[in-house]
N, CA, C and O atoms as a DFTB+ gen file, in Angstrom:
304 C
 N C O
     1  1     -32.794     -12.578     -17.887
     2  2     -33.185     -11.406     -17.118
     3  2     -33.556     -10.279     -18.070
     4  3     -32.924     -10.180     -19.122
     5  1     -34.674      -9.294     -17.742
     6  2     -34.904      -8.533     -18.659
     7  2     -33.935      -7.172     -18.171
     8  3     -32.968      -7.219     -17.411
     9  1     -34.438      -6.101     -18.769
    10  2     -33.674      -5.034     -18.466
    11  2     -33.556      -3.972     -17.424
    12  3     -32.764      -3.074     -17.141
    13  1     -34.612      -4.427     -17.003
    14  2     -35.257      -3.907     -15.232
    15  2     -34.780      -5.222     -13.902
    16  3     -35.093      -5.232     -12.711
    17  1     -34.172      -5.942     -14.470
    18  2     -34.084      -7.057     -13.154
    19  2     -32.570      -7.023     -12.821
    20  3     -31.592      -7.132     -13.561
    21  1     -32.671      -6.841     -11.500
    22  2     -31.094      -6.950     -11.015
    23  2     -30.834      -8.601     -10.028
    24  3     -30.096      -8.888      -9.086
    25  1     -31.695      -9.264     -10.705
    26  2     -31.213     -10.645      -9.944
    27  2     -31.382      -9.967      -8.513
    28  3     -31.925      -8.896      -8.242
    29  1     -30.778     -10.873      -7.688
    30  2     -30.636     -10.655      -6.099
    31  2     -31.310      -9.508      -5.484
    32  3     -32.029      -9.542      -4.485
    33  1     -30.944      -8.312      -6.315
    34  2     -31.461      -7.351      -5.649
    35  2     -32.694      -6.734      -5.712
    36  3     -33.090      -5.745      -5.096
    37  1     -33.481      -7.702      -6.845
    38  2     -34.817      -7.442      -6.950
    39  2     -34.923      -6.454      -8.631
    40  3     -34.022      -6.404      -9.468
    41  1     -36.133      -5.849      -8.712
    42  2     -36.602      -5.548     -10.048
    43  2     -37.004      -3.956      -9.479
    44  3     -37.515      -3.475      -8.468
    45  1     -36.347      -3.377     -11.006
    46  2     -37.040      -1.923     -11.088
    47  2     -36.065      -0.876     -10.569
    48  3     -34.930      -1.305     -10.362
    49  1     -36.299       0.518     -10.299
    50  2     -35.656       1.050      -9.395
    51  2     -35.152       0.806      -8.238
    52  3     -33.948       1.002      -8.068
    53  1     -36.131       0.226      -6.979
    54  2     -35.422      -0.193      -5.859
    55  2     -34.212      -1.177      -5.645
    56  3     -33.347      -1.191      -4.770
    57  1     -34.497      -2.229      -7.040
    58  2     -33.417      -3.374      -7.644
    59  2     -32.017      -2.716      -7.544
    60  3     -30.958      -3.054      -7.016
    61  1     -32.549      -1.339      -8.460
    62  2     -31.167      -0.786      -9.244
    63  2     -30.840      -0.192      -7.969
    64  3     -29.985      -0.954      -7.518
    65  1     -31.047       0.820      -7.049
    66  2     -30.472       1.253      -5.938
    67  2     -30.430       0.513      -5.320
    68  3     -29.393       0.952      -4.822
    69  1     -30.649      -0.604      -4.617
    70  2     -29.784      -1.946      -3.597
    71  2     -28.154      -2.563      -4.218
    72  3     -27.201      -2.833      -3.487
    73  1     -28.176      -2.682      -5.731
    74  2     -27.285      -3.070      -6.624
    75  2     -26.174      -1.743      -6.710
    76  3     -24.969      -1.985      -6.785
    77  1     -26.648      -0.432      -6.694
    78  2     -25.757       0.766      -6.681
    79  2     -25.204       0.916      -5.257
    80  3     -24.009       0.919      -4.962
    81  1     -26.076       1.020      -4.552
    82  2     -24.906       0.619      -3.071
    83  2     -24.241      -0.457      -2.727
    84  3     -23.054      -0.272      -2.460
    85  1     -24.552      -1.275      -2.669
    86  2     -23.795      -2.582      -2.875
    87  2     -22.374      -2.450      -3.899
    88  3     -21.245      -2.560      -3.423
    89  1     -22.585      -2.241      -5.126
    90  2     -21.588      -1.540      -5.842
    91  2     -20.956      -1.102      -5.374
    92  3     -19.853      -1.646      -5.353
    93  1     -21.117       0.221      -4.621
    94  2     -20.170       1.128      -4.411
    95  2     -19.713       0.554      -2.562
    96  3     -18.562       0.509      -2.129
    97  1     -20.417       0.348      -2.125
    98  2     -19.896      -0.101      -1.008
    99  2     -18.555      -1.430      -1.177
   100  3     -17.667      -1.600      -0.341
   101  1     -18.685      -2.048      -2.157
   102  2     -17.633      -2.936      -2.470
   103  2     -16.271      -2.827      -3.510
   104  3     -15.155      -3.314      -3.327
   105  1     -16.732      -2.070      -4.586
   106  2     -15.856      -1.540      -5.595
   107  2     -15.739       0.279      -5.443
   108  3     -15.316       0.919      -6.406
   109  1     -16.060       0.825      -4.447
   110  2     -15.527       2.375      -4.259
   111  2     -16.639       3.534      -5.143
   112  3     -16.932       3.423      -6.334
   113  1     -16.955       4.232      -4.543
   114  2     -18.210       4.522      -5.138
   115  2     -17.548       6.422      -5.094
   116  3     -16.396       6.651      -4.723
   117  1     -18.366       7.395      -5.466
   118  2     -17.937       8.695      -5.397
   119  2     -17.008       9.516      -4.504
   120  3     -16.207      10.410      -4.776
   121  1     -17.414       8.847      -3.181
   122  2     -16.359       9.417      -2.216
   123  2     -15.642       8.769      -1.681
   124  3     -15.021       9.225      -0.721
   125  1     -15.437       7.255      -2.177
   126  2     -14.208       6.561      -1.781
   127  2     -12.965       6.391      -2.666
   128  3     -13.155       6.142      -3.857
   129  1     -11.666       6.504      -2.183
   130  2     -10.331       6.411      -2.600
   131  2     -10.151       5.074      -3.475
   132  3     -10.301       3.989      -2.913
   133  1      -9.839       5.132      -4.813
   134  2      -9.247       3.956      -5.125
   135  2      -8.033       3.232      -4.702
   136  3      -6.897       3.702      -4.756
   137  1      -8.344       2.070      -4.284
   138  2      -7.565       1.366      -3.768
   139  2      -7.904       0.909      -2.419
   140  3      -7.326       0.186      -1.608
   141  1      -9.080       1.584      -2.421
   142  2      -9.818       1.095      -0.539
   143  2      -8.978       1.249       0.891
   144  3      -9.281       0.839       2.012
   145  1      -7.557       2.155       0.339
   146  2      -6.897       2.659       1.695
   147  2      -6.452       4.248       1.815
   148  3      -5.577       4.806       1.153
   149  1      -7.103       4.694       2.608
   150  2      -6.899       6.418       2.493
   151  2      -5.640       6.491       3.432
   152  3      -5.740       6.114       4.599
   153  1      -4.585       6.922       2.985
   154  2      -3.278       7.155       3.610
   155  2      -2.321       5.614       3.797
   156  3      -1.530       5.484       4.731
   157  1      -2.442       5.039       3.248
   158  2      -1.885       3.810       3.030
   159  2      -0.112       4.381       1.883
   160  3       1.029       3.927       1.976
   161  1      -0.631       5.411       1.006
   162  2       0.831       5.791       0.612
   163  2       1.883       6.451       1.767
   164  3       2.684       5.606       2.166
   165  1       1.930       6.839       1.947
   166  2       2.506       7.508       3.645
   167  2       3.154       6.564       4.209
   168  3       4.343       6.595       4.528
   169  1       2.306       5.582       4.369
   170  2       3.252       4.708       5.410
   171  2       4.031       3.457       4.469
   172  3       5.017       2.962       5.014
   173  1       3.753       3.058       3.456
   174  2       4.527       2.613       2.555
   175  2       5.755       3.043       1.888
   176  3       6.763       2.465       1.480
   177  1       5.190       4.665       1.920
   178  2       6.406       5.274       1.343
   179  2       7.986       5.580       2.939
   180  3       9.205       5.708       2.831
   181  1       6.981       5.575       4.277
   182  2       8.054       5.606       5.462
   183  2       8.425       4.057       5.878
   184  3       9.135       3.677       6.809
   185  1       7.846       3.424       5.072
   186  2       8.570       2.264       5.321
   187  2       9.947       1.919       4.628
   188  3      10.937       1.332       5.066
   189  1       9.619       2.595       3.149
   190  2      10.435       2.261       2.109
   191  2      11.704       3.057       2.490
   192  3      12.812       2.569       2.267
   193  1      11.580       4.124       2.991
   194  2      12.629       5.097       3.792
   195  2      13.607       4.681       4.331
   196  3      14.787       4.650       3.980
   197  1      12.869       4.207       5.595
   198  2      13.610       3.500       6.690
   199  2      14.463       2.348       6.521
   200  3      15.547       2.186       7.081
   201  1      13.807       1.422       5.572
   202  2      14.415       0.336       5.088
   203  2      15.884       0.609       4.108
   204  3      16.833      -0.168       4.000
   205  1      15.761       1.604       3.630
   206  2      16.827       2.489       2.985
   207  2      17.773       2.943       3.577
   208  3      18.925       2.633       3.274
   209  1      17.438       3.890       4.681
   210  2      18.323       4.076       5.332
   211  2      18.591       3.272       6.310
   212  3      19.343       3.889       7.065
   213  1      18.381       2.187       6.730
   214  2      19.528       1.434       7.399
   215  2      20.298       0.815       6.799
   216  3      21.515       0.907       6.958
   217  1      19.503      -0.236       5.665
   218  2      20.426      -0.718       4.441
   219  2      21.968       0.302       4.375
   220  3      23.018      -0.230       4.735
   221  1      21.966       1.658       3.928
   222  2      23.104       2.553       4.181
   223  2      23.724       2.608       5.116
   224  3      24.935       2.399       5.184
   225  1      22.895       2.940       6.117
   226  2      23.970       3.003       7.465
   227  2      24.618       1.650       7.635
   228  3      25.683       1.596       8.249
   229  1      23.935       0.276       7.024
   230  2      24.573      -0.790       7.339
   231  2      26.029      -0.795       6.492
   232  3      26.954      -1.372       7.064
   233  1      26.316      -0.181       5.133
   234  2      27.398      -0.068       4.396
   235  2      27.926       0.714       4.948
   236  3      28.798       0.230       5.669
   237  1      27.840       1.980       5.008
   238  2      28.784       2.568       5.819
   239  2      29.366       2.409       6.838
   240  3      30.191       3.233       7.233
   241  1      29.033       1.177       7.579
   242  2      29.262       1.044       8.859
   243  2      30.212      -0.137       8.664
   244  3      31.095      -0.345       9.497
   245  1      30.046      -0.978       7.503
   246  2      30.800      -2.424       7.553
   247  2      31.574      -1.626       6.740
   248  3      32.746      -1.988       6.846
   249  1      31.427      -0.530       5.832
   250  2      33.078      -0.027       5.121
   251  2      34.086       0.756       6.497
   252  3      35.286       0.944       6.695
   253  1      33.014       0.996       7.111
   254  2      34.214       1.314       8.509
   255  2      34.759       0.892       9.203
   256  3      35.844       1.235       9.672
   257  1      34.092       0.015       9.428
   258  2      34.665      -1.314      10.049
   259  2      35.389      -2.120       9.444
   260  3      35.931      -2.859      10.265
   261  1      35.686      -2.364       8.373
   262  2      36.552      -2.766       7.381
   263  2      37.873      -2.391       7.500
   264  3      38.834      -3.089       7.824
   265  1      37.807      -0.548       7.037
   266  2      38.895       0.442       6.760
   267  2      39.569       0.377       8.583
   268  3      40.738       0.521       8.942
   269  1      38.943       0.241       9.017
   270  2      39.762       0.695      10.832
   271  2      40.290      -0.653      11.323
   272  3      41.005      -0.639      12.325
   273  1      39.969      -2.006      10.626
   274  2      40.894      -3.327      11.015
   275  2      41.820      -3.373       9.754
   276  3      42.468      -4.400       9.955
   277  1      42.167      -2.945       8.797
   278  2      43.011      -2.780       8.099
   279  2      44.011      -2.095       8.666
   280  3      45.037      -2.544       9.175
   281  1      43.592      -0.773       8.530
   282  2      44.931       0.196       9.407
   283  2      44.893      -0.444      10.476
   284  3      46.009      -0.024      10.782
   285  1      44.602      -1.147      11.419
   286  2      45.309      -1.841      12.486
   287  2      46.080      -3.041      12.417
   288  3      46.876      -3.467      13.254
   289  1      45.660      -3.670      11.021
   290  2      45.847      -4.731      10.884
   291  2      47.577      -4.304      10.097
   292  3      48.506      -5.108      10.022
   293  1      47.608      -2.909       9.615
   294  2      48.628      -2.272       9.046
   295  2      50.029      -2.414      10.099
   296  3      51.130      -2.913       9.867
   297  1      49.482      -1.752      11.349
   298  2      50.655      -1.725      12.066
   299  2      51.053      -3.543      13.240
   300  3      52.031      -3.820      13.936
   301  1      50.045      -4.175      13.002
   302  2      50.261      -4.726      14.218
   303  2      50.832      -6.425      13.342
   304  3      51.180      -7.387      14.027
């Protein structure tokens, strides 16, 4: 190929702009977000949250449940 040919997309300028959108329409071009998801941190990060805090509430809840059949288990 010489230095004007974009294969597929043809030769010359029009080559090179079919190949520049294409580009950017697939690999993210000036006004798109890397990573191809705009607000995708947000909900990863409220996932990671949530998953956290139940994990906790689940310990706290089996250390309570623990500690309150002991002391019963104390007197009976």
């Amino acid at each position: 190929m010489s230095d004007k040919d974009y294969g597929y997309f043809g030769k010359g300028s029009t080559g090179y702009a079919q190949y520049k959108t294409s580009f950017d329409r697939n690999f993210g071009g000036p006004d798109k977000q890397p990573g191809g998801c705009s607000g995708c941190g947000f909900w990863v990060n409220l996932v990671f949250v949530v998953v956290a805090v139940l994990l906790i509430l689940g310990l706290v809840l089996s250390g309570a449940i623990t500690l309150i059949m002991n002391i019963f288990n104390m007197f009976w």
